[in-house]
C-alpha positions in Angstrom: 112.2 43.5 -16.4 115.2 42.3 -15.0 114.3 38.6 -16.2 114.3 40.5 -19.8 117.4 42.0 -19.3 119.3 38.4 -17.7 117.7 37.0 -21.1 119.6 40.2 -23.5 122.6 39.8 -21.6 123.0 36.4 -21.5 121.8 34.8 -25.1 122.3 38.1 -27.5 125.0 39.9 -26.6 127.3 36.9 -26.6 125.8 36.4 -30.4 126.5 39.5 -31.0 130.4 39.1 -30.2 130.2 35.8 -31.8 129.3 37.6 -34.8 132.1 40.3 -34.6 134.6 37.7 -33.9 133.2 35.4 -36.8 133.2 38.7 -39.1 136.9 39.7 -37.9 138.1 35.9 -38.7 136.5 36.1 -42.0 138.7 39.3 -42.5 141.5 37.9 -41.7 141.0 34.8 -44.0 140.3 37.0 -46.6 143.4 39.2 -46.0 146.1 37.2 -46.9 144.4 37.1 -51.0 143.7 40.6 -51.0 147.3 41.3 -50.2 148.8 38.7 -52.6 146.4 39.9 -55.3 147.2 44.0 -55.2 151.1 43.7 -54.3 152.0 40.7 -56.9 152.7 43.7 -59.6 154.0 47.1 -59.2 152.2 48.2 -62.3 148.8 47.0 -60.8 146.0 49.0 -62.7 143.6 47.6 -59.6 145.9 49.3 -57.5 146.0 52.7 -58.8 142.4 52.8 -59.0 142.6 52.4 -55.0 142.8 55.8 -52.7 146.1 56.3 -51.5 145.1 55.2 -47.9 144.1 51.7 -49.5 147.5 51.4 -51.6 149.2 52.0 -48.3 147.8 49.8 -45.8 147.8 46.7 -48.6 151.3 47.9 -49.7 152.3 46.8 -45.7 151.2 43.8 -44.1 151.4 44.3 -40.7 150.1 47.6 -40.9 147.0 46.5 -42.5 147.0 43.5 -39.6 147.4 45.9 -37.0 144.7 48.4 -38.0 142.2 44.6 -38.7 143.4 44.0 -34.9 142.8 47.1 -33.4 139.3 48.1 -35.5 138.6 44.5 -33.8 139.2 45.6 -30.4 137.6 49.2 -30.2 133.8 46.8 -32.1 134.9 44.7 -29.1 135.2 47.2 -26.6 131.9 49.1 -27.9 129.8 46.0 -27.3 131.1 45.5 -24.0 130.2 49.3 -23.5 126.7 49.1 -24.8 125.8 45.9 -22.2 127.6 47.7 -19.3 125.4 50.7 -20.0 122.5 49.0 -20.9 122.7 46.7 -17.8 123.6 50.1 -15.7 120.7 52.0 -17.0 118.4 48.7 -16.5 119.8 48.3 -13.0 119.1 51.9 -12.0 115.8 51.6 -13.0 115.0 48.6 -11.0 116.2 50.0 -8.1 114.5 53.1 -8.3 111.2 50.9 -8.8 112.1 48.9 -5.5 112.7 52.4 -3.7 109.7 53.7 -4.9 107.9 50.4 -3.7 109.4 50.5 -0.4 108.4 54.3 0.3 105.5 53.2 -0.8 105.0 50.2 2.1 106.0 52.5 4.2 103.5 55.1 3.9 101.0 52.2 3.9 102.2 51.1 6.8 102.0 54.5 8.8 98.8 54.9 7.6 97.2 51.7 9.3 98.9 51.9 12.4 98.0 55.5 12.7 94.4 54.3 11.7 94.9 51.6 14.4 96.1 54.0 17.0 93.1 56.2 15.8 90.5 53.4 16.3 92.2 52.6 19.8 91.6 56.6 21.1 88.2 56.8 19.6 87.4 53.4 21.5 88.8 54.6 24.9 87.2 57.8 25.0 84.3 55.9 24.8 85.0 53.7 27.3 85.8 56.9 29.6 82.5 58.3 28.8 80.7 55.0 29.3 82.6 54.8 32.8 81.8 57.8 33.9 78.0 57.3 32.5 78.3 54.2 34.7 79.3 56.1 37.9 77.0 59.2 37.7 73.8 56.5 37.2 75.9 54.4 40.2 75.6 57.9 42.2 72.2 58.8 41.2 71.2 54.9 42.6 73.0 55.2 45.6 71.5 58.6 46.4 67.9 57.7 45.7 68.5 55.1 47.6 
């Protein structure tokens, strides 16, 4: 479990930011035409046919480069999430496993030395009775005698 989860963390969620930061490159190399093609006329038919929020952001530059920036960041900052929980909830789980397998070694434990202790009692009790077998026949040979 934890050899699976050293293997997610460590080869796919760095592809997995590689990707986002490859994707938010491509963006940005993209950009720089979108925004020549859309603001080169202020008659643009292309243009009108965009939403209003669309004419906007390519109407200003850094508008549109701030909003590329920042939907980079919060992508960013949801992968890191997602491996923080997912290592959390992995990590939980392990170590509720190894407290369960400890409670567990310890019940185990108890129950052979309280078997042993068990085995010891039985075995002196009948070492008592065999004693005092031992002295009554001892008695019984001394008085016949």
């Amino acid at each position: 479990l934890t050899y699976l989860l050293h293997m997610f963390v460590v080869f796919i969620m760095p592809q997995v930011r590689d990707l986002e930061n490859n994707f938010f490159m491509a963006l940005n190399g993209v950009v720089p035409s979108y925004l020549e093609r859309y603001s080169s006329a202020a008659d643009n038919p292309e243009l009108e046919a965009l939403a209003d929020d669309v004419q906007l952001m390519l109407g200003d530059k850094d508008a549109l480069l701030n909003a590329l920036q920042s939907s980079h960041e919060c992508h960013t900052s949801q992968i890191d999430t997602l491996e923080d929980k997912l290592v959390g909830r992995e990590m939980s789980k392990a170590n509720n496993l190894a407290d369960m397998n400890n409670a567990w070694q310890e019940q185990r434990h108890r129950d052979r030395m309280s078997e042993i202790l068990s085995f010891l009692e039985r075995n002196m009790n009948e070492l008592d009775v065999m004693a005092s077998d031992a002295a009554e026949a001892a008695a019984d040979v001394a008085d016949m005698q």
